[in-house]
C-alpha positions as CSV (number, residue, x, y, z in Angstrom):
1,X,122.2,66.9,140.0
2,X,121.0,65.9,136.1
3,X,122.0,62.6,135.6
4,X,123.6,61.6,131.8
5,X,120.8,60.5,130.4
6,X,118.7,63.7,131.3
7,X,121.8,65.9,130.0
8,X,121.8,63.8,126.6
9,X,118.0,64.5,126.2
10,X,118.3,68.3,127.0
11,X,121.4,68.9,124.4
12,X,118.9,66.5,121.8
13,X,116.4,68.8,122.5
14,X,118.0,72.4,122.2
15,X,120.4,70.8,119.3
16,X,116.5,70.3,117.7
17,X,115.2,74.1,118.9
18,X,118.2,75.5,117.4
19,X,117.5,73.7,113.5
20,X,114.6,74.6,113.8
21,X,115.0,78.6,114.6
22,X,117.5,78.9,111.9
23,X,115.2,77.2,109.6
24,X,112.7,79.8,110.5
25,X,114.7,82.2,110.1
26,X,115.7,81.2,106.7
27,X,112.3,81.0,105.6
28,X,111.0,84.6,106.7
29,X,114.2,85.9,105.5
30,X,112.9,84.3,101.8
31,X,109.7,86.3,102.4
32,X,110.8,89.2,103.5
33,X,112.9,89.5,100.0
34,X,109.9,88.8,98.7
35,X,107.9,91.7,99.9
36,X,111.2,93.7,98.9
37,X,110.9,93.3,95.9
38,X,107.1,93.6,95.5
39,X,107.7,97.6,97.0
40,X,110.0,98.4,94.6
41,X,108.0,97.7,91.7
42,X,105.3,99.4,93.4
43,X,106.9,102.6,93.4
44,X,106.9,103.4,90.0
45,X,103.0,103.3,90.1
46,X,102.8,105.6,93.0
47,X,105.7,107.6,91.6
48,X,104.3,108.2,88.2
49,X,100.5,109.0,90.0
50,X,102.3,111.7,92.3
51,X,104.0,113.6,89.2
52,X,100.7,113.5,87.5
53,X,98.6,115.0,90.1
54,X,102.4,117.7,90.7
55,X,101.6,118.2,87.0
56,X,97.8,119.3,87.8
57,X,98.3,121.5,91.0
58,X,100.7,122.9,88.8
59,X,98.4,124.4,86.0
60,X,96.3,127.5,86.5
61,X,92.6,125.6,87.6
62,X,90.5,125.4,90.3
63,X,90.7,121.7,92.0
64,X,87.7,120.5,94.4
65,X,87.1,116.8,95.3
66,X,85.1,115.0,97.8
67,X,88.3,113.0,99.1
68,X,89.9,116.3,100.1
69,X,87.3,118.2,101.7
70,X,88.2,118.4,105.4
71,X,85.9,119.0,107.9
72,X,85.5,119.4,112.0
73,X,86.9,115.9,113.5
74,X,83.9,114.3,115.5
75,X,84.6,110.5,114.4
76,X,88.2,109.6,114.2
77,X,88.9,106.1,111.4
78,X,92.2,104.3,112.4
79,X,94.1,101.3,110.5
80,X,96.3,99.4,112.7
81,X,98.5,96.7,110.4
82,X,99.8,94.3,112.5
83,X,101.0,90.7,111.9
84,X,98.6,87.2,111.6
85,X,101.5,84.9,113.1
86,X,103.5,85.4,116.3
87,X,107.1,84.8,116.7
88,X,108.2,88.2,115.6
89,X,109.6,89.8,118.9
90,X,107.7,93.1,120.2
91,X,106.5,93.8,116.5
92,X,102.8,94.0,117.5
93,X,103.3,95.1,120.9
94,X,105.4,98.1,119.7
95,X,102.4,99.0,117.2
96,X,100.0,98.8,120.3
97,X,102.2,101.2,122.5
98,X,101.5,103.4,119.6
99,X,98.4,103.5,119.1
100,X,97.6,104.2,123.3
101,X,100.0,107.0,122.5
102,X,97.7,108.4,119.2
103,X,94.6,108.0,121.1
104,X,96.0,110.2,123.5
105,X,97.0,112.8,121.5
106,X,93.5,112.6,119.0
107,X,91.5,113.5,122.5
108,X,93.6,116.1,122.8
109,X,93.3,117.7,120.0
110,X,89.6,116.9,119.0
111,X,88.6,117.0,122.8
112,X,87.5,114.2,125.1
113,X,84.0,113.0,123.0
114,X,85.4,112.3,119.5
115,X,84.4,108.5,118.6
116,X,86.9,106.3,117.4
117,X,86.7,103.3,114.7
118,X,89.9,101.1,115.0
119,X,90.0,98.6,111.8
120,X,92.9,96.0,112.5
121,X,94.5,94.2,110.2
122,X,96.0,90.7,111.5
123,X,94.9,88.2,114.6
124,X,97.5,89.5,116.9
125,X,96.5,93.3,116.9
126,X,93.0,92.4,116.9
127,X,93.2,90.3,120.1
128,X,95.2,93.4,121.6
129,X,92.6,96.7,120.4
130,X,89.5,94.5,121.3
131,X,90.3,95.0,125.0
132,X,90.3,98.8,124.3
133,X,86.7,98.8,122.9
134,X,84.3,100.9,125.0
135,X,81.7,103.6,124.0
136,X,83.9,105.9,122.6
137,X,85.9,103.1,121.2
138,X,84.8,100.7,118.2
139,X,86.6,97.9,116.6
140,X,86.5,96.5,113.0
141,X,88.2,93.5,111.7
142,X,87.7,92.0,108.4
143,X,88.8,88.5,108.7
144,X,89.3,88.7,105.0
145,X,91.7,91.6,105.4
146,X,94.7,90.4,106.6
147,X,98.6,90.4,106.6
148,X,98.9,88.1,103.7
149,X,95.5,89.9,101.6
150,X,96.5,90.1,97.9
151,X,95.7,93.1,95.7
152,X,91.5,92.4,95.2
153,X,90.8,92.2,99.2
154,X,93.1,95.9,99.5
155,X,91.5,97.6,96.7
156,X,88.0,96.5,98.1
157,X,89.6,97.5,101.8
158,X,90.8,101.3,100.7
159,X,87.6,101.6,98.5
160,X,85.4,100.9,102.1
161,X,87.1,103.4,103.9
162,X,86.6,105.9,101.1
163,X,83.3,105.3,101.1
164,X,82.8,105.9,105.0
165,X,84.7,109.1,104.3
166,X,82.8,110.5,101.2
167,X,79.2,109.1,103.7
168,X,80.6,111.2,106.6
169,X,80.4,108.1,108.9
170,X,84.5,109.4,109.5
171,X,85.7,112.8,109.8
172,X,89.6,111.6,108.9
173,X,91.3,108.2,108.6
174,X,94.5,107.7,109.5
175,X,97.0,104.9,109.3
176,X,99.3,103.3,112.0
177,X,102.2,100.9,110.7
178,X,105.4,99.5,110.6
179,X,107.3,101.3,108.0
180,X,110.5,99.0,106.6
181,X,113.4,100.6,106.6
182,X,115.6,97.3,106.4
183,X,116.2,93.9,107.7
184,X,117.2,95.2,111.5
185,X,115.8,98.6,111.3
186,X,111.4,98.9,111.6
187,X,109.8,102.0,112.6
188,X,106.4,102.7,114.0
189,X,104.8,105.6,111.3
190,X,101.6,107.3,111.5
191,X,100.3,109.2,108.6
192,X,96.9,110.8,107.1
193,X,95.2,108.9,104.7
194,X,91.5,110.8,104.1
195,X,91.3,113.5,103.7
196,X,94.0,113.7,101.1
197,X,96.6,116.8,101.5
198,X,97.2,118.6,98.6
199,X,101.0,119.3,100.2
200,X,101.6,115.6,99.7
201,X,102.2,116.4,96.4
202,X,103.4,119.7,96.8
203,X,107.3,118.8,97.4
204,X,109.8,120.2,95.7
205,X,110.5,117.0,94.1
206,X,107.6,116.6,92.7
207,X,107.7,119.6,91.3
208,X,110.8,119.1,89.9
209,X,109.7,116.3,87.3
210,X,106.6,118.8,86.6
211,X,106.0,119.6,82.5
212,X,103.7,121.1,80.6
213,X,100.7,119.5,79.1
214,X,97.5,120.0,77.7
215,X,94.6,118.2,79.8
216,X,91.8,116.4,78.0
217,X,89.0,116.4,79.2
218,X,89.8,119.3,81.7
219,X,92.1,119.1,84.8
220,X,90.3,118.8,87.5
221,X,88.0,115.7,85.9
222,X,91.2,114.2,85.6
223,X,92.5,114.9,89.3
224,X,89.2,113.8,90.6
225,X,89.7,110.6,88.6
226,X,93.6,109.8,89.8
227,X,92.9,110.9,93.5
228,X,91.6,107.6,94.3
229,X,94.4,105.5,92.4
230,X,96.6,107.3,95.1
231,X,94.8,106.0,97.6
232,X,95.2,102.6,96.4
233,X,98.7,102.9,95.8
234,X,99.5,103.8,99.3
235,X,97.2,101.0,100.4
236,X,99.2,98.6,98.8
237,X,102.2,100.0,99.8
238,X,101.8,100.0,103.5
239,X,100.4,96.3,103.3
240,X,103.6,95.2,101.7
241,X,106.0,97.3,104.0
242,X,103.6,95.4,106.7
243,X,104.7,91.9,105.3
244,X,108.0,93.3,105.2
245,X,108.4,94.6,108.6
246,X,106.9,91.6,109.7
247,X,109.3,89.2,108.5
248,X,112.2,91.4,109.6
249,X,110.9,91.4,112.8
250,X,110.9,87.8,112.8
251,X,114.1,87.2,111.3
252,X,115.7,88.8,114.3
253,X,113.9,87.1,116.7
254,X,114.9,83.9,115.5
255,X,118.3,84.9,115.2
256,X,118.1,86.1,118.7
257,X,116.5,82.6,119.6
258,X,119.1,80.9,117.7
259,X,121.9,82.3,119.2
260,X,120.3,81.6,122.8
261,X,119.9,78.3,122.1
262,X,123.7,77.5,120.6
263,X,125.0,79.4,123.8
264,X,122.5,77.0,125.9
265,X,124.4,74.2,124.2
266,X,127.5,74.9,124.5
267,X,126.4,74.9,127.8
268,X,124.6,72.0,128.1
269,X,127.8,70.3,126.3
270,X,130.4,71.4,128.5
271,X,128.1,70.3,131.7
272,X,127.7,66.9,129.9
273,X,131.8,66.3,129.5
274,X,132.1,67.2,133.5
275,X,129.8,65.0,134.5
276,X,131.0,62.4,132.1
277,X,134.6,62.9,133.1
278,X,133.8,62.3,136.6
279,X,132.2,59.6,136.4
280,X,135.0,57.8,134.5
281,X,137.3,59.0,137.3
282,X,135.2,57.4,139.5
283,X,135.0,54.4,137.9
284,X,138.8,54.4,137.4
285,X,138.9,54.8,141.0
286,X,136.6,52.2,142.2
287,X,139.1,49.6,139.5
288,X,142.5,50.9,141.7
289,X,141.0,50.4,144.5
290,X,140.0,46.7,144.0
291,X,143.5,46.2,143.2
292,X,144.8,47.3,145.6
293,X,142.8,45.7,148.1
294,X,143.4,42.2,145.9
């Protein structure tokens, strides 16, 4: 049985866990408004791209570009966001369930040989998808492309992977994340990047804010010239629903560790006033009975 002293250290102890998890907490929460508010005023960018290049499918000419030519899938490109830090729950380990799951599926649909080149973003997914690496399998990580990159280090990122596109060193890249959906609520979402689909920008409501214009120089110099500031839009906005996620993801474990650790000390507490109580009784008893004997 725990003595006093060893209950007093264990309730200082969990009393000091339990300050420090809602600290924690409070701090990613901070962030993760943060990364809020840096997606919503980077929707008006992508917004305003996506009705421009609605307005130019729209018009009667002939579009062509190298970033939408699609080919027969030999070498598969994959970008895996996951997080730098730990302390976020299952975050990265639901994004690596995921991506088993995609492999799976891009073998059997491109057959058994394609070649696959996994770039991961963050220390903890890159730990994970360097066990996977064989000769089919190759992985790239960029230590200067991480979880916290700012805009410079992402535009030089999406420009790379255009590049391997345009140099046919990848037949398609796609993207694997953690699309934000709110504080308790992430989802794993896995979308195509290159090449771009032209029914991306298709949608009815795109073509709803749709006017006529008059192009200058011609229409498809300009579409040629705005494909790849879509790219980078959607770059930057799956980094910062990755910062996002992240901190969600974080702000529930700690919450989760929080509570744990208040119901540990309740316990702890009540544990501590038994044991106290009885040895008071005791020592009440042992007084009575010198009494008595006296």
């Amino acid at each position: 049985m725990a003595t006093l002293r060893e209950l007093k250290g264990r309730i200082g102890s969990v009393a000091s866990s339990e300050k420090i998890t809602g600290a924690m907490k409070m701090i990613s929460s901070a962030k993760m408004h943060r990364a809020e508010a840096d997606l919503r005023r980077l929707l008006p960018f992508r917004s305003q791209i996506e009705t421009i290049i609605g307005n130019l499918l729209s018009a009667d000419a002939e579009f062509s570009s190298p970033l939408t030519e699609e080919r027969e899938v030999k070498r598969v490109g994959i970008v895996v966001l996951g997080s730098d830090d730990g302390l976020c729950g299952g975050y990265n380990i639901n994004i690596f369930k995921d991506l088993l799951v995609r492999l799976r599926e891009c073998r059997e649909k491109w057959g058994e040989d394609i070649d696959f080149t996994i770039f991961t973003v963050g220390r903890k997914i890159h730990k994970a998808v360097a066990k996977l690496v064989d000769h089919h399998i190759t992985e790239v990580n960029d230590e200067s492309v991480n979880s916290k990159c700012g805009p410079d280090v992402i535009k030089r990122f999406a420009g790379m992977l255009s590049d391997r596109f345009l140099s046919g060193e990848l037949d398609t890249v796609q993207l694997l994340y953690m699309n934000f959906q709110s504080v308790s609520r992430q989802r794993v979402r896995y979308e195509q990047y290159l090449p771009v689909d032209a029914s991306t920008f298709s949608a009815e409501g795109v073509k709803a804010l749709c006017r006529p214009y008059l192009f200058e120089p011609d229409a498809a110099s300009i579409f040629r010239s705005v494909l790849p500031m879509f790219l980078l839009s959607v770059m930057q906005e799956i980094f910062t629903e990755n910062r996002a996620s992240e901190q969600a993801a974080r702000i529930m474990a700690m919450q989760s560790a929080n509570d744990n650790a208040k119901n540990l000390l309740e316990q702890l507490q009540l544990e501590y006033n038994k044991l106290r109580q009885q040895s008071i009784t005791t020592e009440l008893l042992d007084i009575i009975g010198g009494q008595v004997k006296n």
